[in-house]
Residue frames relative to the residue before (quaternion, step in Angstrom):
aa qw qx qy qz dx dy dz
X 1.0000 0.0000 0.0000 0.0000 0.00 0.00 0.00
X 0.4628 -0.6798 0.3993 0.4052 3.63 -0.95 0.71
X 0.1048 -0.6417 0.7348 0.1931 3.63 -0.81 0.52
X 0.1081 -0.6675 0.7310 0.0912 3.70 -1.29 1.30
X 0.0721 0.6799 -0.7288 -0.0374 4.01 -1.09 0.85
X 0.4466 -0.5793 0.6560 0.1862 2.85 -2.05 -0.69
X 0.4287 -0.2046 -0.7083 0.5222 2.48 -0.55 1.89
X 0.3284 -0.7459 0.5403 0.2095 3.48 -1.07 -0.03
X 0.3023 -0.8353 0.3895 0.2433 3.55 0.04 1.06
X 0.8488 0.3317 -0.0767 0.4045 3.75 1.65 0.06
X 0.6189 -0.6166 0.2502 0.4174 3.59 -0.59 0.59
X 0.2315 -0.6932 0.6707 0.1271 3.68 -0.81 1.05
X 0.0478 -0.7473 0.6590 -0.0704 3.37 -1.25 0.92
X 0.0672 -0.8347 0.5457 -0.0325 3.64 -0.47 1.08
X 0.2452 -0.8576 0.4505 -0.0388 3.60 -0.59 1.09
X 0.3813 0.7053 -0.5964 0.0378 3.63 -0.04 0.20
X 0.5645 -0.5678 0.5948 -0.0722 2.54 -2.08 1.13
X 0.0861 -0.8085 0.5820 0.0135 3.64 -0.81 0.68
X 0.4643 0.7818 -0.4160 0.0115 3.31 -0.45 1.15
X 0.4383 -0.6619 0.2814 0.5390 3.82 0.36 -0.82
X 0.8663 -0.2319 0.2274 0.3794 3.30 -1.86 0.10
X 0.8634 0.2972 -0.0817 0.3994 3.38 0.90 -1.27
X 0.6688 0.1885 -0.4250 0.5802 3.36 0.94 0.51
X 0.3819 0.6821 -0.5566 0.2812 4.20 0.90 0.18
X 0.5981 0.3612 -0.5154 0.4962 4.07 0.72 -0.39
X 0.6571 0.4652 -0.4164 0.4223 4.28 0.39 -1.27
X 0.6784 0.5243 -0.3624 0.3654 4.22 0.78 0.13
X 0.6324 0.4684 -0.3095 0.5338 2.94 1.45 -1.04
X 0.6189 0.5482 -0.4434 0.3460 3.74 0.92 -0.33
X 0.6094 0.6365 -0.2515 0.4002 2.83 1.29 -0.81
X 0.5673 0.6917 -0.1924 0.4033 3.23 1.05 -1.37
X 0.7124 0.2756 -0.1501 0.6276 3.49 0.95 -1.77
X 0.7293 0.3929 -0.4806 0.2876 3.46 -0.15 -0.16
X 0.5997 0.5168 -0.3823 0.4766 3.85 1.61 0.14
X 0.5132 0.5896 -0.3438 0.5204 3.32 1.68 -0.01
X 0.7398 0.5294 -0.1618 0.3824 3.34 0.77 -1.21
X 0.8286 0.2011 -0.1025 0.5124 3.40 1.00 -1.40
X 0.8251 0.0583 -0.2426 0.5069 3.56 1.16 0.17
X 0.6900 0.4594 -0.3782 0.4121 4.10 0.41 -0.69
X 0.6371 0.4511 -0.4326 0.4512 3.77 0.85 0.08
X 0.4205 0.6127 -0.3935 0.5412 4.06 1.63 -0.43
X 0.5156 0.7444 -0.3728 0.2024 3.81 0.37 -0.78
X 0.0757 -0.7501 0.5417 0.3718 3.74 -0.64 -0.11
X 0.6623 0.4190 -0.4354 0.4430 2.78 -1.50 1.30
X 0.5674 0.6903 -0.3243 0.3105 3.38 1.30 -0.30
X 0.0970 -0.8533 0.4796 0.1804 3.73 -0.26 0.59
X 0.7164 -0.2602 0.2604 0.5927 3.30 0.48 -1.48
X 0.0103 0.6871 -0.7185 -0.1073 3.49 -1.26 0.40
X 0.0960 -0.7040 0.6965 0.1003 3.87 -1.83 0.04
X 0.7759 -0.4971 0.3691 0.1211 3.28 -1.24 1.23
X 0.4482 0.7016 -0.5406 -0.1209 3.62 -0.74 -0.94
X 0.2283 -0.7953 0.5504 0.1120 3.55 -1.17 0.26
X 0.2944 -0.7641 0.4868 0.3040 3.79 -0.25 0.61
X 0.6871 -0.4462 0.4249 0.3851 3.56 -1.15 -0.20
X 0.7171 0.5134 -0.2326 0.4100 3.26 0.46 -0.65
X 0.3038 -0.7556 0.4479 0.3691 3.69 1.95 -0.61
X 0.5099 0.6665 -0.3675 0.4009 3.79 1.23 -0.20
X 0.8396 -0.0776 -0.0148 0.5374 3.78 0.83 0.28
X 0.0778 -0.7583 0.6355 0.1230 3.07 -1.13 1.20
X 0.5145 -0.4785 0.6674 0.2468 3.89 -1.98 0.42
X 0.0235 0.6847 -0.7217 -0.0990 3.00 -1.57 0.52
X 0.0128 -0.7117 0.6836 0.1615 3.95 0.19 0.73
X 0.4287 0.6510 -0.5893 -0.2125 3.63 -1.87 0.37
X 0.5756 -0.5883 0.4608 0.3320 3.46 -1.31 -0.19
X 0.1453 -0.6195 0.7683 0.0704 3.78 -1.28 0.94
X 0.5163 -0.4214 0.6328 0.3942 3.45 -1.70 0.47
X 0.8559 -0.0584 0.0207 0.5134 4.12 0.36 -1.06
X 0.6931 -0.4906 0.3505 0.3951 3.07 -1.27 0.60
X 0.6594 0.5096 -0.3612 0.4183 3.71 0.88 -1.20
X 0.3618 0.7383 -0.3651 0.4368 3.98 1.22 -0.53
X 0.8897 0.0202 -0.1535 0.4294 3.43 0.30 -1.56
X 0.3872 0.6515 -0.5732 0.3116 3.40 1.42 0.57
X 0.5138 0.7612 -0.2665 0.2926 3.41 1.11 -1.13
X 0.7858 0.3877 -0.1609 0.4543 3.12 0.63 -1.77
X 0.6004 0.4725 -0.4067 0.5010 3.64 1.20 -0.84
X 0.6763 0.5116 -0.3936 0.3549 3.72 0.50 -0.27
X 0.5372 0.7118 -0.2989 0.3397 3.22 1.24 -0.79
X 0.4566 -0.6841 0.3623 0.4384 3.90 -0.24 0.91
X 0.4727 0.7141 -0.4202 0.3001 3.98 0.86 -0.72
X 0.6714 0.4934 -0.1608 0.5291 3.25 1.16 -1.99
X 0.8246 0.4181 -0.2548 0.2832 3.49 0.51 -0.92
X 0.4401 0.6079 -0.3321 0.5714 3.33 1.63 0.11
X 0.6475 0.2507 -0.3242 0.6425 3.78 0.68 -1.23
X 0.7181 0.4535 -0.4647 0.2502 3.92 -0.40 0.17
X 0.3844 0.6006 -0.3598 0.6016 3.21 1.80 0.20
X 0.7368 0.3257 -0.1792 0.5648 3.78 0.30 -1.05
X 0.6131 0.5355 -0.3597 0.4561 3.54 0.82 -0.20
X 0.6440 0.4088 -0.2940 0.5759 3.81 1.12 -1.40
X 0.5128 0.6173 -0.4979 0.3288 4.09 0.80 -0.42
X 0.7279 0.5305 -0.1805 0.3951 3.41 1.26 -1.38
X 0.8249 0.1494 0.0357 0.5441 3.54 0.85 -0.51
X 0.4578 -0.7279 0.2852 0.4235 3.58 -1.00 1.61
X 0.7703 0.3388 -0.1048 0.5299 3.91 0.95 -0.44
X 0.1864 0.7183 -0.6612 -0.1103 3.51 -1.73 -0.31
X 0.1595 0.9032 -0.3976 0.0245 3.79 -0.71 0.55
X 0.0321 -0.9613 0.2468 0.1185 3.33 0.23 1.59
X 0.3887 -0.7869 0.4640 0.1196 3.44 -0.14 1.27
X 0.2991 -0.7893 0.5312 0.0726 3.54 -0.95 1.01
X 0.1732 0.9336 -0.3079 0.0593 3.57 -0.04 0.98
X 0.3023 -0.8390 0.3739 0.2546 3.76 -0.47 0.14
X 0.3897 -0.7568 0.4055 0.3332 3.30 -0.73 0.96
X 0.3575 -0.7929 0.4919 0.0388 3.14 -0.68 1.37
X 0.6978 0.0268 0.0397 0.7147 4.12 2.05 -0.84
X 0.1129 0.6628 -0.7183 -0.1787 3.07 -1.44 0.50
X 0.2063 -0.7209 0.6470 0.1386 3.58 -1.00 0.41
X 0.5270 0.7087 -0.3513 0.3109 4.01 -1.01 0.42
Protein backbone atom coordinates (compact mmCIF):
# COMPACT_ATOMS: atom_id res chain seq x y z
CA UNK A 1 0.00 0.00 0.00
CA UNK A 2 1.32 3.51 -0.71
CA UNK A 3 2.51 5.03 2.51
CA UNK A 4 2.78 9.00 1.45
CA UNK A 5 5.01 10.95 4.50
CA UNK A 6 7.09 13.83 4.89
CA UNK A 7 10.25 13.76 4.58
CA UNK A 8 9.64 10.95 2.34
CA UNK A 9 12.27 8.34 2.27
CA UNK A 10 11.24 7.53 -1.61
CA UNK A 11 10.67 8.37 -5.15
CA UNK A 12 7.05 9.59 -5.98
CA UNK A 13 6.21 9.18 -9.57
CA UNK A 14 2.91 10.48 -11.00
CA UNK A 15 1.51 9.38 -14.36
CA UNK A 16 -1.35 10.63 -16.23
CA UNK A 17 -2.71 9.26 -19.11
CA UNK A 18 -5.02 10.75 -21.72
CA UNK A 19 -7.55 8.83 -23.27
CA UNK A 20 -11.36 8.23 -24.02
CA UNK A 21 -14.38 6.31 -22.80
CA UNK A 22 -13.76 3.64 -25.31
CA UNK A 23 -10.44 2.47 -25.16
CA UNK A 24 -9.98 3.74 -21.08
CA UNK A 25 -11.26 0.00 -19.81
CA UNK A 26 -8.49 -1.83 -22.83
CA UNK A 27 -5.68 0.71 -20.81
CA UNK A 28 -6.50 0.04 -17.53
CA UNK A 29 -6.08 -3.67 -18.54
CA UNK A 30 -3.22 -2.92 -19.80
CA UNK A 31 -2.00 -0.80 -17.08
CA UNK A 32 -2.72 -3.73 -14.41
CA UNK A 33 -1.45 -6.40 -16.23
CA UNK A 34 2.16 -4.31 -16.50
CA UNK A 35 1.78 -3.91 -12.81
CA UNK A 36 0.97 -7.39 -12.15
CA UNK A 37 3.23 -9.38 -14.48
CA UNK A 38 6.24 -7.15 -14.67
CA UNK A 39 6.66 -3.33 -13.03
CA UNK A 40 5.71 -4.62 -9.52
CA UNK A 41 8.83 -7.67 -10.01
CA UNK A 42 11.24 -4.61 -10.27
CA UNK A 43 13.94 -3.63 -7.80
CA UNK A 44 13.07 -0.87 -5.98
CA UNK A 45 9.50 -1.22 -6.51
CA UNK A 46 7.21 -0.39 -3.62
CA UNK A 47 3.71 0.34 -4.39
CA UNK A 48 1.72 2.04 -7.06
CA UNK A 49 -2.52 2.56 -7.34
CA UNK A 50 -4.58 3.15 -10.37
CA UNK A 51 -7.23 5.88 -10.60
CA UNK A 52 -9.84 6.59 -13.20
CA UNK A 53 -11.97 9.78 -13.53
CA UNK A 54 -15.62 9.69 -14.33
CA UNK A 55 -15.66 10.79 -17.50
CA UNK A 56 -13.15 7.57 -18.60
CA UNK A 57 -11.01 10.46 -20.33
CA UNK A 58 -7.89 10.03 -18.07
CA UNK A 59 -6.37 7.75 -15.92
CA UNK A 60 -3.47 8.54 -12.72
CA UNK A 61 -0.98 6.31 -11.97
CA UNK A 62 0.53 7.47 -8.43
CA UNK A 63 3.74 5.08 -7.52
CA UNK A 64 6.66 4.78 -5.26
CA UNK A 65 10.48 3.58 -6.15
CA UNK A 66 12.94 3.27 -3.18
CA UNK A 67 15.20 5.62 -5.94
CA UNK A 68 14.69 7.49 -8.70
CA UNK A 69 17.44 5.38 -10.69
CA UNK A 70 14.95 2.12 -9.82
CA UNK A 71 12.24 3.63 -11.99
CA UNK A 72 14.56 4.97 -14.59
CA UNK A 73 15.81 1.44 -14.95
CA UNK A 74 12.65 -0.32 -15.37
CA UNK A 75 11.32 2.28 -17.99
CA UNK A 76 14.53 1.59 -19.83
CA UNK A 77 14.32 -1.94 -19.68
CA UNK A 78 13.20 -3.43 -23.22
CA UNK A 79 9.94 -5.25 -21.45
CA UNK A 80 8.66 -1.62 -20.42
CA UNK A 81 9.50 -0.30 -23.70
CA UNK A 82 7.56 -2.65 -25.82
CA UNK A 83 4.37 -2.37 -23.37
CA UNK A 84 4.82 1.54 -23.72
CA UNK A 85 4.43 1.29 -27.37
CA UNK A 86 1.04 -0.65 -26.96
CA UNK A 87 0.32 1.53 -24.13
CA UNK A 88 0.92 5.11 -26.26
CA UNK A 89 -1.43 3.07 -29.07
CA UNK A 90 -4.19 3.29 -26.35
CA UNK A 91 -4.25 6.83 -25.34
CA UNK A 92 -3.58 10.41 -27.10
CA UNK A 93 -0.71 11.07 -24.34
CA UNK A 94 1.18 9.78 -21.15
CA UNK A 95 3.78 11.67 -18.95
CA UNK A 96 5.61 10.50 -15.95
CA UNK A 97 6.69 13.21 -13.72
CA UNK A 98 9.05 12.58 -10.80
CA UNK A 99 8.20 14.35 -7.66
CA UNK A 100 8.71 15.05 -3.97
CA UNK A 101 6.39 15.15 -1.33
CA UNK A 102 6.73 18.42 -0.15
CA UNK A 103 3.04 17.93 2.68
CA UNK A 104 1.04 15.40 3.85
CA UNK A 105 -1.92 16.38 5.91
CA UNK A 106 -4.48 13.47 7.40
Amino acid sequence: MPDITHPSGCQTVITTFETTPGTCHDLLEALQDAYAAFISKQPGFISAGLHVNDAQTRIANYSQWQRREDFQAMLRSAEMRERNRRIHEMCRSFEPVMYDVAAVYG
